[in-house]
N, CA and C atoms as an extended XYZ file, in Angstrom:
306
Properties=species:S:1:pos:R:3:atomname:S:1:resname:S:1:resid:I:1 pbc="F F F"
N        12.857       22.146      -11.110 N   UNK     1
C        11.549       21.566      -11.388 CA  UNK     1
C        11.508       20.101      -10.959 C   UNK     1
N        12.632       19.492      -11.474 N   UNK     2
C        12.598       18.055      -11.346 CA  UNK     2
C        12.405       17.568       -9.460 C   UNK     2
N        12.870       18.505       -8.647 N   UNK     3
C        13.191       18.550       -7.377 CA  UNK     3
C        11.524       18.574       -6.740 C   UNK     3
N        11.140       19.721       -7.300 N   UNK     4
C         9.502       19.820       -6.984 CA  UNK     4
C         8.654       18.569       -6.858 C   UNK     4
N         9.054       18.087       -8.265 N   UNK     5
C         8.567       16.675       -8.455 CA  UNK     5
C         8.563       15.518       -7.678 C   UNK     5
N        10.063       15.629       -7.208 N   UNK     6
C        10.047       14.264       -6.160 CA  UNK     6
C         9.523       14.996       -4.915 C   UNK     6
N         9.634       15.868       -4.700 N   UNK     7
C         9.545       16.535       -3.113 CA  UNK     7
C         7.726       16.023       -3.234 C   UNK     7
N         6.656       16.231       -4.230 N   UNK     8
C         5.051       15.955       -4.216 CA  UNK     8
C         5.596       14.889       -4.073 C   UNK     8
N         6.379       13.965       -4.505 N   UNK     9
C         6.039       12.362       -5.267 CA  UNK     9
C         6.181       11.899       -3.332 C   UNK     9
N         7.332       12.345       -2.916 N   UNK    10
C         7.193       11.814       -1.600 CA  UNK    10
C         6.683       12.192       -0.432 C   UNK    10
N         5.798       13.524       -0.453 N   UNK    11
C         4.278       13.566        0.488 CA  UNK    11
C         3.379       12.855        0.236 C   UNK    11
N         3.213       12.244       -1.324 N   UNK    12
C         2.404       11.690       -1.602 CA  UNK    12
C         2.656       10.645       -1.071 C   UNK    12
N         3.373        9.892       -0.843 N   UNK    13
C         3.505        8.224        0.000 CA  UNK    13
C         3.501        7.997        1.489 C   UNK    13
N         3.621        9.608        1.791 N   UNK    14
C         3.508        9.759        3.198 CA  UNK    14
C         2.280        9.055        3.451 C   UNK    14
N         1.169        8.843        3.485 N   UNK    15
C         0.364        8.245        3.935 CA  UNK    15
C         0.242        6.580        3.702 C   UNK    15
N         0.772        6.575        2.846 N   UNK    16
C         1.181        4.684        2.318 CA  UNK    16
C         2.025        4.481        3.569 C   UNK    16
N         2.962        5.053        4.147 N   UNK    17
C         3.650        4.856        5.305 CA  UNK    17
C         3.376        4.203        6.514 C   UNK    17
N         1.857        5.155        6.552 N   UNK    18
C         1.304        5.001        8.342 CA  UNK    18
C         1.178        3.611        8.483 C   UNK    18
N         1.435        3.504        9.994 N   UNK    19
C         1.278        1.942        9.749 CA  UNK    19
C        -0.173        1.916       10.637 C   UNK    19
N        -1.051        0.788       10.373 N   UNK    20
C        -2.367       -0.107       10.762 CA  UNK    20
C        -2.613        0.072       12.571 C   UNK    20
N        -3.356        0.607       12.609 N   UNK    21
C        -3.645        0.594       14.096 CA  UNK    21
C        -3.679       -0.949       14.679 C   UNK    21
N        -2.728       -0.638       16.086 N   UNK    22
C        -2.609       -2.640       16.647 CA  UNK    22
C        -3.401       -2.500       17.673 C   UNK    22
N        -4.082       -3.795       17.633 N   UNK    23
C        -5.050       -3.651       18.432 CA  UNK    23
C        -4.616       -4.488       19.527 C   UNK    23
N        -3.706       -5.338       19.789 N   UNK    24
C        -2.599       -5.604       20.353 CA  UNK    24
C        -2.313       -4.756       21.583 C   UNK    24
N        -1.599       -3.880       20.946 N   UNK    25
C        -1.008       -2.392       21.866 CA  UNK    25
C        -2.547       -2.063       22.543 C   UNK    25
N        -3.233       -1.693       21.452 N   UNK    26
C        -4.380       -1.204       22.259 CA  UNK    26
C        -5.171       -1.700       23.180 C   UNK    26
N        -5.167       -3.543       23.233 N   UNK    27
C        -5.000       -4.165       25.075 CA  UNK    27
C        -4.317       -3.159       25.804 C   UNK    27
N        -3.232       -3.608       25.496 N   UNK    28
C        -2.173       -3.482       26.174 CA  UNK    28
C        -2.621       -1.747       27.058 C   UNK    28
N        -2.690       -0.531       26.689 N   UNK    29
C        -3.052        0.450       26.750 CA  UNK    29
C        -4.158        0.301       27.463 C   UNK    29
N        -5.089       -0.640       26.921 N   UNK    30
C        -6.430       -0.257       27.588 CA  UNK    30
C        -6.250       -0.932       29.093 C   UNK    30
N        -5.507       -1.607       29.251 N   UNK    31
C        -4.851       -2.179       30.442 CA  UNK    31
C        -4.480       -1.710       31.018 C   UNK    31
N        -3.458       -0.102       30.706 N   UNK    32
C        -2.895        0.153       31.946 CA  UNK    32
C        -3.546        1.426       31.953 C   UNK    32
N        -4.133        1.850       31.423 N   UNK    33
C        -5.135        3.179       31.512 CA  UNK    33
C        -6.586        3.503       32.122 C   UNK    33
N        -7.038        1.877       31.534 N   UNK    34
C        -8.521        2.184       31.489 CA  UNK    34
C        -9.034        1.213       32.875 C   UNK    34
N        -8.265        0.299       32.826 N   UNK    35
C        -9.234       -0.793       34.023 CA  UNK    35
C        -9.930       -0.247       35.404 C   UNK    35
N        -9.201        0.625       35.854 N   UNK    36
C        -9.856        1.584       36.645 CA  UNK    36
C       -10.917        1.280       36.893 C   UNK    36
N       -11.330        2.016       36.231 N   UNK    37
C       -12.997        2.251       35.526 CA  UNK    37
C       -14.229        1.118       34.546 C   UNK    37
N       -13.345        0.889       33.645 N   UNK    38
C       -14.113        0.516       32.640 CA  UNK    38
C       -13.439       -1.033       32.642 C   UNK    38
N       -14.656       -2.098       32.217 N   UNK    39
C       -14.457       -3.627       31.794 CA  UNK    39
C       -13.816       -3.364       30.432 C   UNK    39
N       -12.931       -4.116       30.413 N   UNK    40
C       -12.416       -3.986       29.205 CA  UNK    40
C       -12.188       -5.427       28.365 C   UNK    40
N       -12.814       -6.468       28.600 N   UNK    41
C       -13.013       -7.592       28.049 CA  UNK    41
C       -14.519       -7.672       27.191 C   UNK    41
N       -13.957       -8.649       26.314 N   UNK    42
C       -14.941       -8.779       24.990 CA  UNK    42
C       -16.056       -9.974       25.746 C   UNK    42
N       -16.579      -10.348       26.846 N   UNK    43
C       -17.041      -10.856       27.286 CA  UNK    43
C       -17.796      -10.127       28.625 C   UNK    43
N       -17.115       -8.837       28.580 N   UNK    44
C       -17.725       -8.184       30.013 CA  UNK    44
C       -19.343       -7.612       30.390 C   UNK    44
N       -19.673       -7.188       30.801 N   UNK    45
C       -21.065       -6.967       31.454 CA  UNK    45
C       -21.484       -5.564       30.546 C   UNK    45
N       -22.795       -5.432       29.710 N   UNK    46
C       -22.862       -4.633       28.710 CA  UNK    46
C       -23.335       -3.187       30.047 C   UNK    46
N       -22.350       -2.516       30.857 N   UNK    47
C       -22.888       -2.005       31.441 CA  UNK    47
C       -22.776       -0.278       31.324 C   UNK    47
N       -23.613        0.638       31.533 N   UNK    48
C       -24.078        2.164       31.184 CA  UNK    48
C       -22.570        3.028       31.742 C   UNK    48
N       -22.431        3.019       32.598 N   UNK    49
C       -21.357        3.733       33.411 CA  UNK    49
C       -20.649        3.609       34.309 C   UNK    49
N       -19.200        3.848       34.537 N   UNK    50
C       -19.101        4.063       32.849 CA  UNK    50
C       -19.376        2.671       32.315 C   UNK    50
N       -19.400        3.050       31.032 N   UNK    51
C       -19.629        2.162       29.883 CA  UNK    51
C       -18.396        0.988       29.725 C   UNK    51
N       -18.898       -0.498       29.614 N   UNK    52
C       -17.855       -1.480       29.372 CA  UNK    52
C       -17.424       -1.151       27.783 C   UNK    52
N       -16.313       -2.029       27.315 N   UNK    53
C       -15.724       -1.454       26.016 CA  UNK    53
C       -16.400       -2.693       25.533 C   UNK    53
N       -17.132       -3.261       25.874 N   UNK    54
C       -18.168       -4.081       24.898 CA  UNK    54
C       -19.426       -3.220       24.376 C   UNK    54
N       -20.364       -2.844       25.383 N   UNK    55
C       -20.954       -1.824       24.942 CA  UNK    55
C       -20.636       -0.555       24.296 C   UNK    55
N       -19.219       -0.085       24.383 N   UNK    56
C       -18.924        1.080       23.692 CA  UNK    56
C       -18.526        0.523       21.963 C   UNK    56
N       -18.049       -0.630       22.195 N   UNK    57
C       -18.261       -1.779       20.677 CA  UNK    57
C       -19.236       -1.326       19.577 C   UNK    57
N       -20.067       -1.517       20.349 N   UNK    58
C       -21.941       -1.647       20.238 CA  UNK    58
C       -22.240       -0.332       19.803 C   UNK    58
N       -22.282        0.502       20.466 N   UNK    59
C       -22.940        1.633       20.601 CA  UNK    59
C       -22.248        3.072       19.811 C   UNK    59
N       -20.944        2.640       19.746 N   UNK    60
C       -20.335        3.837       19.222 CA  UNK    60
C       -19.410        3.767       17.834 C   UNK    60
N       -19.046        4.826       17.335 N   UNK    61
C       -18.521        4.648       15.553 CA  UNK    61
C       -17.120        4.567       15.936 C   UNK    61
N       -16.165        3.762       15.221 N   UNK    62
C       -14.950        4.357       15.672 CA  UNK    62
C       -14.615        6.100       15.625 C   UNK    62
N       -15.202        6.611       14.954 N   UNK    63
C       -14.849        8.090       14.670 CA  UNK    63
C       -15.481        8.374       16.557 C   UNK    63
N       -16.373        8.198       17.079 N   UNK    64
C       -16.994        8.782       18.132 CA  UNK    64
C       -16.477        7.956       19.222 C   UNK    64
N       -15.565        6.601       19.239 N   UNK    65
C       -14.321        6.527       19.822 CA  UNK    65
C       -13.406        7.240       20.075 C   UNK    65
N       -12.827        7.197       19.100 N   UNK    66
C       -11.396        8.596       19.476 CA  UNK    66
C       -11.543        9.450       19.535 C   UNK    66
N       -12.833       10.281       19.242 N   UNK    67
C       -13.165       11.720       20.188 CA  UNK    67
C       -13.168       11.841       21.284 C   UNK    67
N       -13.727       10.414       21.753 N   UNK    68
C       -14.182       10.648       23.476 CA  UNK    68
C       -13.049       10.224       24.444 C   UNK    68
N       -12.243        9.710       23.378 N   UNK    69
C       -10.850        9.309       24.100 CA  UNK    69
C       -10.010       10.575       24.346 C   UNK    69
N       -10.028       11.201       23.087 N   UNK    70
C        -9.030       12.589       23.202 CA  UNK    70
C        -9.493       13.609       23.763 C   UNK    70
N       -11.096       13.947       23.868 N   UNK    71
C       -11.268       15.054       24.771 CA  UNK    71
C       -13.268       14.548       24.900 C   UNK    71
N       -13.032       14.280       26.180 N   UNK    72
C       -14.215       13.260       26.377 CA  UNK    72
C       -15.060       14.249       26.818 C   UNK    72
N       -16.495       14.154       27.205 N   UNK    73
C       -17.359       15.064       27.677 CA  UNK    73
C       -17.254       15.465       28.918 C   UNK    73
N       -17.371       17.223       29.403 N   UNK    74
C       -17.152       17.518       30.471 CA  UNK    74
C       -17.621       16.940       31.857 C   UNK    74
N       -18.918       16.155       31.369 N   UNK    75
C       -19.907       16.248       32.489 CA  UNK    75
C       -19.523       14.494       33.206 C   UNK    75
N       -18.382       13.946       32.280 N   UNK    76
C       -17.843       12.517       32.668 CA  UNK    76
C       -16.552       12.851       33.452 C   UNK    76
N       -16.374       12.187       34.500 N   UNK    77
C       -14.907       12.355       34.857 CA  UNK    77
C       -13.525       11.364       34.258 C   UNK    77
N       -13.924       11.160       33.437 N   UNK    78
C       -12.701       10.321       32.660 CA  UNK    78
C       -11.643       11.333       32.168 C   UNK    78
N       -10.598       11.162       32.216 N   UNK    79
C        -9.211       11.933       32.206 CA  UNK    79
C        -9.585       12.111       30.650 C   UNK    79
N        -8.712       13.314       29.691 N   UNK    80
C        -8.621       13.837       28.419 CA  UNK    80
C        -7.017       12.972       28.655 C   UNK    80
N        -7.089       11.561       27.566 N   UNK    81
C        -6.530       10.909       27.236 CA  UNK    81
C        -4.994       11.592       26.242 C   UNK    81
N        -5.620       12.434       25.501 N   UNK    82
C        -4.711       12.970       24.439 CA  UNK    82
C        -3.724       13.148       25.435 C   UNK    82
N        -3.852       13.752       26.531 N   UNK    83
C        -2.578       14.425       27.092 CA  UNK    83
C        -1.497       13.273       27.853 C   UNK    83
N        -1.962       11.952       27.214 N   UNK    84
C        -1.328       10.863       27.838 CA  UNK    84
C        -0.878       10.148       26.720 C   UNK    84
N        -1.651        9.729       25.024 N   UNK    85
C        -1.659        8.848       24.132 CA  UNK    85
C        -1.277        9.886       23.272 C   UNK    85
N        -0.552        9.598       22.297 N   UNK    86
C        -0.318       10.072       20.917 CA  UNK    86
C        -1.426        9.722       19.635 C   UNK    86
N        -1.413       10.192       18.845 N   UNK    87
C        -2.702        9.548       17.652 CA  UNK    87
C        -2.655        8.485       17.034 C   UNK    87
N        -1.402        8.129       17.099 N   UNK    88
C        -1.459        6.542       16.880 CA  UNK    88
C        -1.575        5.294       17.998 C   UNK    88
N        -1.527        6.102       19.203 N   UNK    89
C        -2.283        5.130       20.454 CA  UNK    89
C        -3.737        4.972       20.771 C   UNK    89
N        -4.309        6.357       20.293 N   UNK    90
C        -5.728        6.412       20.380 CA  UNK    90
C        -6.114        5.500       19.356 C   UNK    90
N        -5.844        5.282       18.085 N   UNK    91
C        -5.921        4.269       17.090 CA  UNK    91
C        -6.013        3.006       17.154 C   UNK    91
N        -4.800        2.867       18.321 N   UNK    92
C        -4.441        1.285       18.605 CA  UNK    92
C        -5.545        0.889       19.504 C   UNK    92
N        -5.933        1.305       20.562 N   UNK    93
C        -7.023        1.612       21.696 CA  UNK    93
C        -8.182        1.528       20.686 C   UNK    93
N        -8.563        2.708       19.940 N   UNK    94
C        -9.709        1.788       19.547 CA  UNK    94
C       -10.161        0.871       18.537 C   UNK    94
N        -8.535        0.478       18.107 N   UNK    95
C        -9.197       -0.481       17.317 CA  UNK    95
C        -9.472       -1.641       17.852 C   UNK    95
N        -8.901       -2.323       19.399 N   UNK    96
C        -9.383       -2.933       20.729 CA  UNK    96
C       -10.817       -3.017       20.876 C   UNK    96
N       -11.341       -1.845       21.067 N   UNK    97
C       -12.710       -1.446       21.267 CA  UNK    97
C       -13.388       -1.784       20.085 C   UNK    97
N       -13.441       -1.438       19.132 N   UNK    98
C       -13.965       -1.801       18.115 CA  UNK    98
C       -13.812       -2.983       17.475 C   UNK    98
N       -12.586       -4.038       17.863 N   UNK    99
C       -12.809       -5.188       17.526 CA  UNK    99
C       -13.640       -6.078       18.568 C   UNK    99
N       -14.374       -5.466       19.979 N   UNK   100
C       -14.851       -6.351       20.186 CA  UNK   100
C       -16.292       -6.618       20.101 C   UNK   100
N       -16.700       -5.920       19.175 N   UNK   101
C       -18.198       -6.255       18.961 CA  UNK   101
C       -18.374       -7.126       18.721 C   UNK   101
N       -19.840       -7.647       19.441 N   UNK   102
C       -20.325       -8.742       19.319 CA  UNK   102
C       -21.074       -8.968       18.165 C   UNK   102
């Protein structure tokens, strides 16, 4: 019984664990992934398409960030990221994006 106990007690902290999405890394990432394509400065041109990550700032939830990162819409040609980032890179990435709203 007592075993049960610790075995909950320490799933339960499993999540106290995770560590804070860096938004740091997620330059860093959006740097070697994204420039391609997309402005990726907090000063860049609020432009439609693709979309600068100032306007995606703006315009989108973080939740509707990391969807479009991990499996983006068919009708865009932007690569399905997941098969490149782990879930704690998509995290780091947008918390980048999302810190740069204006």
């Amino acid at each position: 019984m007592r075993a049960v106990f610790v075995f909950t007690a320490l799933l339960a902290a499993c999540p106290a664990l995770a560590q804070d999405p860096d938004p740091e890394l997620g330059r860093e990432l959006a740097e070697q992934y994204c420039t391609n394509c997309h402005d990726i400065e907090a000063d860049g041109q609020m432009k439609q398409y693709p979309p600068s990550f100032a306007a995606i700032a703006v315009f989108r939830s973080s939740e509707q960030i990391m969807s479009r990162i991990q499996f983006p819409p068919f009708h865009v040609s932007m690569p399905q990221m997941s098969l490149v980032l782990d879930a704690s890179n998509v995290e780091d990435l947008t918390a980048y994006i999302v810190g740069l709203e204006r």
